[in-house]
Chimera marker file (.cmm) of the C-alpha trace (Angstrom):
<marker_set name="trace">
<marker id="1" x="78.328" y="119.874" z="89.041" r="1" g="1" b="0" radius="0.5"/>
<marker id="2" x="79.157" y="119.516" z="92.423" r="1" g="1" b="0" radius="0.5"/>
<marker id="3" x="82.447" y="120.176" z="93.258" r="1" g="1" b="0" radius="0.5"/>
<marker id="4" x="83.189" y="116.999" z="94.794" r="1" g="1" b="0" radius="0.5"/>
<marker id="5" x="82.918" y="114.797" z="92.319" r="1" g="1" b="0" radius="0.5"/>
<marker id="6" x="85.121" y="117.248" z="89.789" r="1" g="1" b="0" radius="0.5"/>
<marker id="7" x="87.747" y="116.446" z="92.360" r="1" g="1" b="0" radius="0.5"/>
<marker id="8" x="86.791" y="112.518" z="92.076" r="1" g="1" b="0" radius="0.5"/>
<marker id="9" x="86.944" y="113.172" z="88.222" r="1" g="1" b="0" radius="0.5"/>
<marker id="10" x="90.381" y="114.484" z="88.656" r="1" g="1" b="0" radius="0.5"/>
<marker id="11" x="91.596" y="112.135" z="91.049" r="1" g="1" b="0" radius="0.5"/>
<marker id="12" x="90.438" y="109.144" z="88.487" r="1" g="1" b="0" radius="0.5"/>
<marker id="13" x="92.271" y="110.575" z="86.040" r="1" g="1" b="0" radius="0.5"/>
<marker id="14" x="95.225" y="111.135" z="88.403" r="1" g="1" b="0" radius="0.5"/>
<marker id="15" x="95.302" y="107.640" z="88.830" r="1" g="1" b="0" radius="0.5"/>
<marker id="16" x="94.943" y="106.561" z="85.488" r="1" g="1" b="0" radius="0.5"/>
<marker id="17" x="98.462" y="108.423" z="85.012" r="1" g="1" b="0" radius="0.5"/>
<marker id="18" x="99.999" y="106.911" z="87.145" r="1" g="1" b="0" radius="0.5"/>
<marker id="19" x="99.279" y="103.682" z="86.124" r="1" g="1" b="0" radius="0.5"/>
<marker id="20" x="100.304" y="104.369" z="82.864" r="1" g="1" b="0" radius="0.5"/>
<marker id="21" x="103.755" y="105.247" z="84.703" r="1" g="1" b="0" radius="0.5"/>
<marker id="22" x="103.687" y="102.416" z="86.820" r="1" g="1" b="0" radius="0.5"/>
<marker id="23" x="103.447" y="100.091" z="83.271" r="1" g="1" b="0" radius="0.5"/>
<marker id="24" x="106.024" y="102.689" z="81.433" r="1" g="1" b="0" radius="0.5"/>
<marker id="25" x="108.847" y="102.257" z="84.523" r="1" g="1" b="0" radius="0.5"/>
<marker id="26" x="108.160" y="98.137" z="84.753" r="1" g="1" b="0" radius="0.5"/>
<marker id="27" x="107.386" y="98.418" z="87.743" r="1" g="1" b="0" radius="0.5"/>
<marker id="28" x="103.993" y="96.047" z="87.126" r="1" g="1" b="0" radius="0.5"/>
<marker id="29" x="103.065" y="94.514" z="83.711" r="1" g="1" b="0" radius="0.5"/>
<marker id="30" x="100.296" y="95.532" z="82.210" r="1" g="1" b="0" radius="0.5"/>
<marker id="31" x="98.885" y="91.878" z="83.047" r="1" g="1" b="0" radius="0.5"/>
<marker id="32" x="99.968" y="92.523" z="86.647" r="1" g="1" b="0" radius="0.5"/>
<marker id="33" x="97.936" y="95.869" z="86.991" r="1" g="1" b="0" radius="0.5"/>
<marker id="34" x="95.148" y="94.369" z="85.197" r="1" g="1" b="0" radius="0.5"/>
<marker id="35" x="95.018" y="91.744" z="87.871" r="1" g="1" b="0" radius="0.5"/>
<marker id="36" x="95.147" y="94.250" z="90.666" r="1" g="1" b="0" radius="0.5"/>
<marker id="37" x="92.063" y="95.870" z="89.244" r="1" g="1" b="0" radius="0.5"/>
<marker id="38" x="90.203" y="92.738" z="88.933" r="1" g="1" b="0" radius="0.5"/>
<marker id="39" x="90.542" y="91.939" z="92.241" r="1" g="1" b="0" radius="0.5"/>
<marker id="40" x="89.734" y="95.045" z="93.891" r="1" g="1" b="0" radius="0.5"/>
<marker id="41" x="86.123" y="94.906" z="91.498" r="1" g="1" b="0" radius="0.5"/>
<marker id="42" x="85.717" y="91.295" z="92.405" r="1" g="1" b="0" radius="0.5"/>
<marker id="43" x="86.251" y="92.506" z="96.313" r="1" g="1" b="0" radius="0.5"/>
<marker id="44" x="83.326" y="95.332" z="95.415" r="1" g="1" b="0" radius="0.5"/>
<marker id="45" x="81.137" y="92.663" z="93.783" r="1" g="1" b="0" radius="0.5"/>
<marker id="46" x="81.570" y="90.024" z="96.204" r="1" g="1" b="0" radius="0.5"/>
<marker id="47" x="80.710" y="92.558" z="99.313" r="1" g="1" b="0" radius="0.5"/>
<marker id="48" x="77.756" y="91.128" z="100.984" r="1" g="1" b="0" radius="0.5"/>
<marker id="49" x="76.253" y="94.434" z="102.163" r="1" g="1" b="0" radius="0.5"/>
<marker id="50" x="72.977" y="93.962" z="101.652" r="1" g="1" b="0" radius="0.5"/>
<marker id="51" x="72.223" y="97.720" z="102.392" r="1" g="1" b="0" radius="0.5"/>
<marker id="52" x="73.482" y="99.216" z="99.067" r="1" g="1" b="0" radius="0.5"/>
<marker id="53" x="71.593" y="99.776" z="95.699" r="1" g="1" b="0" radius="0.5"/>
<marker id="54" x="72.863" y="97.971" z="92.411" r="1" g="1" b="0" radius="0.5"/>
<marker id="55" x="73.207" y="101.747" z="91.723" r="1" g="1" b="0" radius="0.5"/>
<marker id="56" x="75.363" y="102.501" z="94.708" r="1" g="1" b="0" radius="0.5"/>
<marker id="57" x="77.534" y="99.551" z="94.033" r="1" g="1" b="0" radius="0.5"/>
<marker id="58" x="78.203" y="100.772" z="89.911" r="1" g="1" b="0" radius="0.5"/>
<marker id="59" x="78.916" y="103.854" z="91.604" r="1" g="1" b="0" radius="0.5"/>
<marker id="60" x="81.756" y="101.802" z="93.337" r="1" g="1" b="0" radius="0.5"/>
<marker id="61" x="82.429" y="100.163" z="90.498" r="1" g="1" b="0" radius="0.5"/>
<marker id="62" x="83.059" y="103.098" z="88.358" r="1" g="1" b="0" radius="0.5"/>
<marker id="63" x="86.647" y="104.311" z="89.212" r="1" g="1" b="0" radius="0.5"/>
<marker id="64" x="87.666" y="100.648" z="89.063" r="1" g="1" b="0" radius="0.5"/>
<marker id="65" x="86.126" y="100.522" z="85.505" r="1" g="1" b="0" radius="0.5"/>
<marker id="66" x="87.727" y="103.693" z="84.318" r="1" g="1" b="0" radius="0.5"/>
<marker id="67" x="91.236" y="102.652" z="85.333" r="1" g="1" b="0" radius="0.5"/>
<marker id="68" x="90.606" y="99.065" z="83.418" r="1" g="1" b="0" radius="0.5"/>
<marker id="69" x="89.515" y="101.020" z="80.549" r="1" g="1" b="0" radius="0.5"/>
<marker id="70" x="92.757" y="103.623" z="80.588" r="1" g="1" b="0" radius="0.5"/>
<marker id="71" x="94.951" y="100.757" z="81.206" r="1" g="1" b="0" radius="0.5"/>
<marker id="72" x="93.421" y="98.910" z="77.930" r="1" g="1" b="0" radius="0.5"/>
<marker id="73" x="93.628" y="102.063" z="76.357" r="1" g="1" b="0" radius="0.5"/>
<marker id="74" x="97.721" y="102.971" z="77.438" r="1" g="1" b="0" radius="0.5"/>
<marker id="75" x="98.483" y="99.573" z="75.721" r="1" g="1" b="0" radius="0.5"/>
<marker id="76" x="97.106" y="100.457" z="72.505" r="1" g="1" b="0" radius="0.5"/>
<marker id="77" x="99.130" y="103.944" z="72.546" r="1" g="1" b="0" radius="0.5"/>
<marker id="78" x="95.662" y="105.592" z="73.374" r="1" g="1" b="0" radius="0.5"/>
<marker id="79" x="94.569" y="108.834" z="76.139" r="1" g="1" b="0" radius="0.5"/>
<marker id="80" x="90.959" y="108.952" z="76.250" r="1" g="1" b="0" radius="0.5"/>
<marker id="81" x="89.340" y="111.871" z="78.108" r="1" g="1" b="0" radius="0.5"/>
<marker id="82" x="86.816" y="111.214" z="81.262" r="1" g="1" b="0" radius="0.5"/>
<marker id="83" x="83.866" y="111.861" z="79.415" r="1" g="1" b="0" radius="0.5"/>
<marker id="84" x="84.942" y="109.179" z="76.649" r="1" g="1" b="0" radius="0.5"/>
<marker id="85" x="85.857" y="106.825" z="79.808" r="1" g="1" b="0" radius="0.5"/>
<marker id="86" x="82.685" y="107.797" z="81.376" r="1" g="1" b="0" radius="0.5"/>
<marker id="87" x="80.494" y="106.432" z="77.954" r="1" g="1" b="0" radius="0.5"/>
<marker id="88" x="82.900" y="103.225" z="77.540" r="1" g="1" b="0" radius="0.5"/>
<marker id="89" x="81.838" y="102.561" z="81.356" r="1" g="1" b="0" radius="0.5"/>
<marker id="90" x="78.185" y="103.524" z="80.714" r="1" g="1" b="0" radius="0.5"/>
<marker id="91" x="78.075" y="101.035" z="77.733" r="1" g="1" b="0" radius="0.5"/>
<marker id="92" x="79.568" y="98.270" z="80.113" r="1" g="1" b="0" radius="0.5"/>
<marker id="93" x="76.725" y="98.108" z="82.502" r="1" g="1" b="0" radius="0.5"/>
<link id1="1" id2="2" r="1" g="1" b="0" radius="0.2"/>
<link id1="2" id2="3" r="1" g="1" b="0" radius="0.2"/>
<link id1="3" id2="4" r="1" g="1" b="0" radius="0.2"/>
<link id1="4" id2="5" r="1" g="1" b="0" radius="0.2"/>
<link id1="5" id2="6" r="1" g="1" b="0" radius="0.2"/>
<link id1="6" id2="7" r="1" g="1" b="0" radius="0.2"/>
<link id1="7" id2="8" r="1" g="1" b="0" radius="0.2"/>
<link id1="8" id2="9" r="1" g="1" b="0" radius="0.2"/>
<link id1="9" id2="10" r="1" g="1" b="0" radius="0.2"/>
<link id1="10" id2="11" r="1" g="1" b="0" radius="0.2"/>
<link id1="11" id2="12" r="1" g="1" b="0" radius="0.2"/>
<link id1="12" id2="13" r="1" g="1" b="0" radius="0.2"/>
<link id1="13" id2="14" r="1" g="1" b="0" radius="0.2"/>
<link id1="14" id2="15" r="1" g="1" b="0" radius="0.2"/>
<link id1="15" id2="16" r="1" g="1" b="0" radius="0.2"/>
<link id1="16" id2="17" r="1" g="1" b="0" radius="0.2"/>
<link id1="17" id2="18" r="1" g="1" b="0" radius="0.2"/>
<link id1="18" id2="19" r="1" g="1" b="0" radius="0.2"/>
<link id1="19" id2="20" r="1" g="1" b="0" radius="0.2"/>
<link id1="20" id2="21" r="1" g="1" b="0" radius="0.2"/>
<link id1="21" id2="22" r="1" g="1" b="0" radius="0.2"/>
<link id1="22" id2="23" r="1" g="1" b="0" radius="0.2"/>
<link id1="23" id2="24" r="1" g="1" b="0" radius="0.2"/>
<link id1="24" id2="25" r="1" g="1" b="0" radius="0.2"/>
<link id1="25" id2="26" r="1" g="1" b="0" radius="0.2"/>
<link id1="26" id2="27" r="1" g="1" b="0" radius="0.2"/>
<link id1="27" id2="28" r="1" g="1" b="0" radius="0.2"/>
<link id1="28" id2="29" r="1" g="1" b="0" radius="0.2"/>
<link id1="29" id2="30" r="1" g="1" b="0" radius="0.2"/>
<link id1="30" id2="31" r="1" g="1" b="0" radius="0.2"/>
<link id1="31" id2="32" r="1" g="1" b="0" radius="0.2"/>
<link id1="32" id2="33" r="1" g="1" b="0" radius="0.2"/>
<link id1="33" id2="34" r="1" g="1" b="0" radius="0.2"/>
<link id1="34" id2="35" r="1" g="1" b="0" radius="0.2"/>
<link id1="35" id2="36" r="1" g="1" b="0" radius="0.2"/>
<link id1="36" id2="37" r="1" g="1" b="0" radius="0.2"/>
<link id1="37" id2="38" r="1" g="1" b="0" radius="0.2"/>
<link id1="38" id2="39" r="1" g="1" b="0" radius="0.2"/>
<link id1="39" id2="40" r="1" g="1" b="0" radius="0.2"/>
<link id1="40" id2="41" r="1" g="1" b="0" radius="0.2"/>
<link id1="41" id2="42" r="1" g="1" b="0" radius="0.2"/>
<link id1="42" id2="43" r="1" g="1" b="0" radius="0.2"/>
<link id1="43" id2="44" r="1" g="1" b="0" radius="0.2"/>
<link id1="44" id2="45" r="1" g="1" b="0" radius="0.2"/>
<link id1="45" id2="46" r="1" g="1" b="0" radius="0.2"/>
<link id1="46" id2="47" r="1" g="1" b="0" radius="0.2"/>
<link id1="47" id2="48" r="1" g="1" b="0" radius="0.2"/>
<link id1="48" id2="49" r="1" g="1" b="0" radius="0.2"/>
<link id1="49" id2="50" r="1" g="1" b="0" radius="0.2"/>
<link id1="50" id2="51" r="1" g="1" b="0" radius="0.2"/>
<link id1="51" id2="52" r="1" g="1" b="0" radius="0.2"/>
<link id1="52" id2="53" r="1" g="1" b="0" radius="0.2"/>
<link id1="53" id2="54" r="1" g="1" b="0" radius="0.2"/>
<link id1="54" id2="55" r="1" g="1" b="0" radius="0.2"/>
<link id1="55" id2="56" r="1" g="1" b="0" radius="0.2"/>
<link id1="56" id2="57" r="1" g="1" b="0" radius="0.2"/>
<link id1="57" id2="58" r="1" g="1" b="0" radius="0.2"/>
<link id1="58" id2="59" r="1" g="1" b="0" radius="0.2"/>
<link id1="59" id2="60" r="1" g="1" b="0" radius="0.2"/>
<link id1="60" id2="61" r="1" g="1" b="0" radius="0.2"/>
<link id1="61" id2="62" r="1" g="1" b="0" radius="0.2"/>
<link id1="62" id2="63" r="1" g="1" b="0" radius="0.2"/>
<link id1="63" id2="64" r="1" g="1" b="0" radius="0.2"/>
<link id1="64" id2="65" r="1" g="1" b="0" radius="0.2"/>
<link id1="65" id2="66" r="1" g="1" b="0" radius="0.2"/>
<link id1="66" id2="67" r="1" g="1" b="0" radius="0.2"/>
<link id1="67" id2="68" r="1" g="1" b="0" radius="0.2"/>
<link id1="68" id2="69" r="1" g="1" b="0" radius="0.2"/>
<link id1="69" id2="70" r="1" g="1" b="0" radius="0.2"/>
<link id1="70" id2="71" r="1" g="1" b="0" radius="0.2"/>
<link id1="71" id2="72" r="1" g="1" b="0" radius="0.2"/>
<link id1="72" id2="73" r="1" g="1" b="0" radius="0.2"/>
<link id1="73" id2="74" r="1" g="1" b="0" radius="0.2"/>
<link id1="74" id2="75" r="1" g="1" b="0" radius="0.2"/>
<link id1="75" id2="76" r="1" g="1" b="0" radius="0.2"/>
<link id1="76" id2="77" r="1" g="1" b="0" radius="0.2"/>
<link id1="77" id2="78" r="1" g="1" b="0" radius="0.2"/>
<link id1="78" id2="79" r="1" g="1" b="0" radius="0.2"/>
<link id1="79" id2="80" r="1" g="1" b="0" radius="0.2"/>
<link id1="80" id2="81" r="1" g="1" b="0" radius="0.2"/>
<link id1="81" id2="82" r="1" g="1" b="0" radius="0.2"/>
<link id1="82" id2="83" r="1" g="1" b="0" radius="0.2"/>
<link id1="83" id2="84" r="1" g="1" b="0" radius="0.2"/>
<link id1="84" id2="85" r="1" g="1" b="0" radius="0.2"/>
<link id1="85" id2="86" r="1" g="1" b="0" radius="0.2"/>
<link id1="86" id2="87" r="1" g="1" b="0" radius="0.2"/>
<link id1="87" id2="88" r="1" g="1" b="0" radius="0.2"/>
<link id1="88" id2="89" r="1" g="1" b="0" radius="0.2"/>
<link id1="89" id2="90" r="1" g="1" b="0" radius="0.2"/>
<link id1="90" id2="91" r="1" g="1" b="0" radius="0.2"/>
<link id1="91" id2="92" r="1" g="1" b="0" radius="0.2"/>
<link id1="92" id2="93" r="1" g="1" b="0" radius="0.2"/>
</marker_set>
């Protein structure tokens, strides 16, 4: 694999930590960090560059997906690996 995207993988999962700490200290609701996510996929989806691939764009999409997914997952008490993330984002699309 190439290394940079095992440093993407840990950065995603970085990230999904800390918005699991970000719900745990109140510092957002779980609604509020949902909503953050939405909008930053809506931003992706509504981008009007016509010069990227649907596949290019899902490759956008796919951190935003994950951390949807881990937040969904944090509320029910869960921790889901990447590759588990990776499947649940591969099933959305």
């Amino acid at each position: 694999m190439n290394t940079a995207n095992l440093q993407l993988k840990g950065l995603i999962m970085a990230m999904a930590s800390i918005c699991d700490a970000i719900v745990e200290k109140e510092l957002l609701t779980s609604g509020e960090l949902n909503a953050a996510l939405a909008k930053a996929k809506q931003a992706v989806e509504d981008n009007d560059d016509h010069e990227l691939s649907d596949a290019n764009r899902a490759a956008i999409l796919f951190p935003i997906r994950v951390l949807q997914l881990a937040e969904e997952a944090g509320r029910r008490g869960e921790r889901l690996t990447f590759s588990d993330y990776a499947k649940l984002v591969g099933k959305m699309t």
